[in-house]
C-alpha positions as CSV (number, residue, x, y, z in Angstrom):
1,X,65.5,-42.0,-15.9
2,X,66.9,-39.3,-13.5
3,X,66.7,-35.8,-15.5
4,X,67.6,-33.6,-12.6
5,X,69.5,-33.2,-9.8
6,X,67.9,-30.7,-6.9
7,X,70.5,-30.5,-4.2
8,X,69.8,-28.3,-1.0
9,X,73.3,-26.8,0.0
10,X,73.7,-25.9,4.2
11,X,75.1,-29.2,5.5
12,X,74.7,-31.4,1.9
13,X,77.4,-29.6,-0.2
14,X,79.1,-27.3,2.5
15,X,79.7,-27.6,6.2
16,X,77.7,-25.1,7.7
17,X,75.1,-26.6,9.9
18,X,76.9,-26.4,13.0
19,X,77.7,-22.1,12.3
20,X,74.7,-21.6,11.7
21,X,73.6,-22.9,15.1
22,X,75.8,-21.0,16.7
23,X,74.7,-18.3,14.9
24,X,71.5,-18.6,15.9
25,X,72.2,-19.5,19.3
26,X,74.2,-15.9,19.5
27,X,71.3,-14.2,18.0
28,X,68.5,-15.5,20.3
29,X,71.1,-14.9,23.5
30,X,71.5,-11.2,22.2
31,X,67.6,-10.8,22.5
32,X,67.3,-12.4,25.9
33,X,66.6,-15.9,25.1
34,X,69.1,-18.8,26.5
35,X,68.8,-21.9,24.3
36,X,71.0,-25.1,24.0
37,X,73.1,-25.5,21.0
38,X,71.7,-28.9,20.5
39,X,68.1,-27.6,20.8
40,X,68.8,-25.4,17.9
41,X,71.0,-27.3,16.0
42,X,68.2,-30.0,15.5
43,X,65.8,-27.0,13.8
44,X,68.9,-26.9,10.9
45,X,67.2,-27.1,7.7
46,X,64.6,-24.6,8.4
47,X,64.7,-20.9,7.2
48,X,64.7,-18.6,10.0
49,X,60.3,-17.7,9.6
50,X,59.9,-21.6,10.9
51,X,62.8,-22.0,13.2
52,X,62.1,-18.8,15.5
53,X,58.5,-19.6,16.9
54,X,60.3,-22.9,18.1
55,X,61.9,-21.1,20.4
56,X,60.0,-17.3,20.7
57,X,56.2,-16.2,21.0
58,X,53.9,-15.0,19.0
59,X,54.0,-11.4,20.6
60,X,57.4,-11.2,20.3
61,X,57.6,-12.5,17.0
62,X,55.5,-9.8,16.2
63,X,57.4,-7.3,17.8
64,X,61.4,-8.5,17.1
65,X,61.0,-10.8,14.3
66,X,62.6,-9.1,11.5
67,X,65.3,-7.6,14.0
68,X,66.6,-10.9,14.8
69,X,66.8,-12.3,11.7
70,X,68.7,-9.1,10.4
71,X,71.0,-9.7,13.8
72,X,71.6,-13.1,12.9
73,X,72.3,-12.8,9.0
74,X,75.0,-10.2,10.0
75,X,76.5,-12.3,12.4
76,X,76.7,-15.0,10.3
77,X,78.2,-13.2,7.5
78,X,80.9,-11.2,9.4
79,X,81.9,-14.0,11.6
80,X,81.0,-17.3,10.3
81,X,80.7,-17.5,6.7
82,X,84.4,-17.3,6.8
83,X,84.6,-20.5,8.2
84,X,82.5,-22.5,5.8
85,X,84.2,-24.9,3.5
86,X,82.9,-27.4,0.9
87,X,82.5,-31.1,1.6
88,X,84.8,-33.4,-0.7
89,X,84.5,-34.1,-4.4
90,X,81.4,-31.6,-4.7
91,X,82.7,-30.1,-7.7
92,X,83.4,-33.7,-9.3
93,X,79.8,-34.8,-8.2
94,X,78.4,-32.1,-10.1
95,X,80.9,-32.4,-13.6
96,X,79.6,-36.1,-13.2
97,X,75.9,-35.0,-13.2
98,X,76.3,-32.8,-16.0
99,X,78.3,-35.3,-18.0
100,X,75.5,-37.7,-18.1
101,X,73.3,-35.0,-19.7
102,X,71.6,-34.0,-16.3
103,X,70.3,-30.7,-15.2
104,X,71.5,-29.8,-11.8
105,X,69.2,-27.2,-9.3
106,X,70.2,-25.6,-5.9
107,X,67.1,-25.4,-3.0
108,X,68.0,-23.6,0.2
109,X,66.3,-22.0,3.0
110,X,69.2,-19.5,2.7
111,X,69.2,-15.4,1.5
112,X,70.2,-15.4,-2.2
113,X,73.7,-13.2,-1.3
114,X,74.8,-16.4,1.1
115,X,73.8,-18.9,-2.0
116,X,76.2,-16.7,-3.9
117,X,78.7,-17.1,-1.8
118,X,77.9,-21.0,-1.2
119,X,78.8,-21.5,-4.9
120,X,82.0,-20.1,-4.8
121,X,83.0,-22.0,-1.8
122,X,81.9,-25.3,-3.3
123,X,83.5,-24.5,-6.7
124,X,79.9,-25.0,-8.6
125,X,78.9,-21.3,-9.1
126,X,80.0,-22.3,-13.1
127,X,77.7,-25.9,-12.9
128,X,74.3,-25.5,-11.3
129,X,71.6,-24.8,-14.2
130,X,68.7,-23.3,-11.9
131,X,68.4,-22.1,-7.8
132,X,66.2,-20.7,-5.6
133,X,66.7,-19.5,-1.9
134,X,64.4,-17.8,0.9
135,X,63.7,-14.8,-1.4
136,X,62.1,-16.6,-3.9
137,X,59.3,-18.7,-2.0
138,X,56.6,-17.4,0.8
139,X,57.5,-20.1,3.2
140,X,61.0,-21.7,3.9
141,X,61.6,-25.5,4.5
142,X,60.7,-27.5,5.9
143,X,57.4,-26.8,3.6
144,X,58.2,-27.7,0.1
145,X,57.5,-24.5,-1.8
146,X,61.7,-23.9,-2.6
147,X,61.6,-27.4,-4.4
148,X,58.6,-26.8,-6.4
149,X,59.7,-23.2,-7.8
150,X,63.2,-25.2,-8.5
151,X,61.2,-28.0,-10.3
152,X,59.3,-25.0,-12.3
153,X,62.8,-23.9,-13.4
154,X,63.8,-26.7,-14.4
155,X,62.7,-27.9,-18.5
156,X,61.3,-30.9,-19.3
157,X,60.6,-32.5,-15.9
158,X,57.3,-34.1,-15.0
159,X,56.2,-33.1,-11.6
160,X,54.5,-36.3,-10.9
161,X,58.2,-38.0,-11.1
162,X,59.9,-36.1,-9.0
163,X,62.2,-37.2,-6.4
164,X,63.7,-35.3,-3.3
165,X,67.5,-35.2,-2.3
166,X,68.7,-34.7,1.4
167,X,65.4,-33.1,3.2
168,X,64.2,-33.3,6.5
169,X,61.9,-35.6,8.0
170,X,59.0,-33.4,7.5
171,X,59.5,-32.9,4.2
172,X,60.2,-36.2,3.1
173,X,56.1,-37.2,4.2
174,X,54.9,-34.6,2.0
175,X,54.7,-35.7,-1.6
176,X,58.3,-37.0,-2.1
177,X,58.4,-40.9,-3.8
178,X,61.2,-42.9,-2.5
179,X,65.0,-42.0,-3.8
180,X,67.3,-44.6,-5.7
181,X,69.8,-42.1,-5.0
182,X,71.3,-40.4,-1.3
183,X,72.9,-37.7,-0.9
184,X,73.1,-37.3,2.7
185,X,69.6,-38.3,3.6
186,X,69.1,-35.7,6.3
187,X,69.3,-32.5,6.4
188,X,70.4,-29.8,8.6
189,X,70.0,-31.0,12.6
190,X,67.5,-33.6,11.5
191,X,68.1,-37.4,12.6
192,X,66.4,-40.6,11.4
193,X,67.3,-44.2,11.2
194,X,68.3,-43.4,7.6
195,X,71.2,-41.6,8.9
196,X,71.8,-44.0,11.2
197,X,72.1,-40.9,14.2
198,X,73.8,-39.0,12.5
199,X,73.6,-35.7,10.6
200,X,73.9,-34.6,7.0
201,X,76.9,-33.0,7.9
202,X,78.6,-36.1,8.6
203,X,78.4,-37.0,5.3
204,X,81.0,-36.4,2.0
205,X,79.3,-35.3,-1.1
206,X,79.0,-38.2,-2.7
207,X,75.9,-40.4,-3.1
208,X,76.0,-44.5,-3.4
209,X,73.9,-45.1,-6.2
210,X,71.1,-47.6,-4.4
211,X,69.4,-48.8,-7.5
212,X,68.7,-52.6,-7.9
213,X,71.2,-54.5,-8.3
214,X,73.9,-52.3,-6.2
215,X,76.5,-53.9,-4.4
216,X,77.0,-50.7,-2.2
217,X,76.7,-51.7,1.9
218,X,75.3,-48.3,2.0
219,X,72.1,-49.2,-0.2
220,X,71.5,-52.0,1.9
221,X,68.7,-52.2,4.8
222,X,67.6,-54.3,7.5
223,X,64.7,-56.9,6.6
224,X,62.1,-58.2,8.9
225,X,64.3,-61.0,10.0
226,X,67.4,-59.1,10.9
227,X,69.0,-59.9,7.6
228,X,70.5,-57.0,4.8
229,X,68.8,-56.8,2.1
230,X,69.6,-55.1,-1.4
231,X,67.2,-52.3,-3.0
232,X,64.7,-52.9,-5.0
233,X,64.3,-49.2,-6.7
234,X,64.4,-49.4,-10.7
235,X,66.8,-46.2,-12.0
């Protein structure tokens, strides 16, 4: 039985993933460092300590680290953040949650004033139980120290049950048991045959419900011999 809901928010419940590349993109252009939208857009999902030696050395990480992060959070703020809006029916995704006696948690990579603001713009600031951002773990995704403070928040949850909710690729081979719910699979830039190409940004806020049984053509995959098979997930 499903107890809690952990939802990361950039690109799951709002439409940000693209600002925040350009974002990002401005930032690293400021400090001298050219880089493709799309190259950056597919490091989406990380918090800014794992997505800058993608693209910057060690020496200068040392040396301009924290000035580019503080460059990019301002730009973001002043010139993006206005442009954020929710993806559809977030609000009535998490009334439904609650209404069947679930807790609900927030996990993002992103600084605890920009969750703030998240809530407000997804109309949830007055449903989410627990949250944690960047400021409350020592390493950002796509390592899965944000979940597990969220799951220590969170009452009366076994940790051995746990299931994981729109997360990268990286994330989803570290200690995360298969889902019988989606809510868009991937996160951030991140593309797999799950999303079939596309991003989590393409998807509305509301997950099929792939437990067995489900007559969703979302829950349905591909078998060996080319034919669509249901799920098999007990829920």
């Amino acid at each position: 039985m499903i107890k809690a809901v952990i939802f990361d928010i950039d690109g799951t419940l709002v439409d940000s993933v693209d600002l925040h590349a350009k974002a990002w993109q401005e930032a690293l252009a400021h400090f001298g460092h050219e880089v493709a939208f799309a190259d950056v857009r597919a490091q989406i999902g990380k918090g800014g300590d794992q997505l800058m030696p993608v693209f910057l050395s060690q020496e200068e990480l040392d040396r301009r680290k924290d000035a580019i992060e503080v460059y990019r959070s301002n730009l973001f703020k002043t010139r993006y953040l206005p442009e954020v809006r929710a993806f559809p029916a977030v609000r009535e995704l998490f009334e439904r949650i609650l209404a069947n006696g679930q807790q609900t948690a927030l996990a993002s990579s992103a600084k605890a004033d920009e969750l703030a603001t998240y809530k407000k713009i997804a109309g949830i600031a007055d449903l989410v139980d627990e949250e944690t951002s960047s400021d409350d773990a020592e390493r950002s995704k796509p390592h899965p120290d944000i979940f597990e403070v969220a799951l220590s928040r969170l009452g009366g949850i076994d940790p051995s049950r746990r299931s994981s909710w729109a997360i990268p690729p990286t994330m989803r081979r570290r200690r995360v048991k298969p889902i019988c719910a989606r809510l868009g699979s991937c996160a951030g830039g991140f593309q797999n045959r799950i999303c079939g190409g596309r991003a989590a940004s393409q998807f509305i806020a509301t997950p099929p419900i792939c437990c067995r049984g489900s007559s969703n053509p979302d829950c349905f995959r591909k078998g060996r011999r080319g034919r669509y098979v249901a799920p098999r997930v007990h829920c």
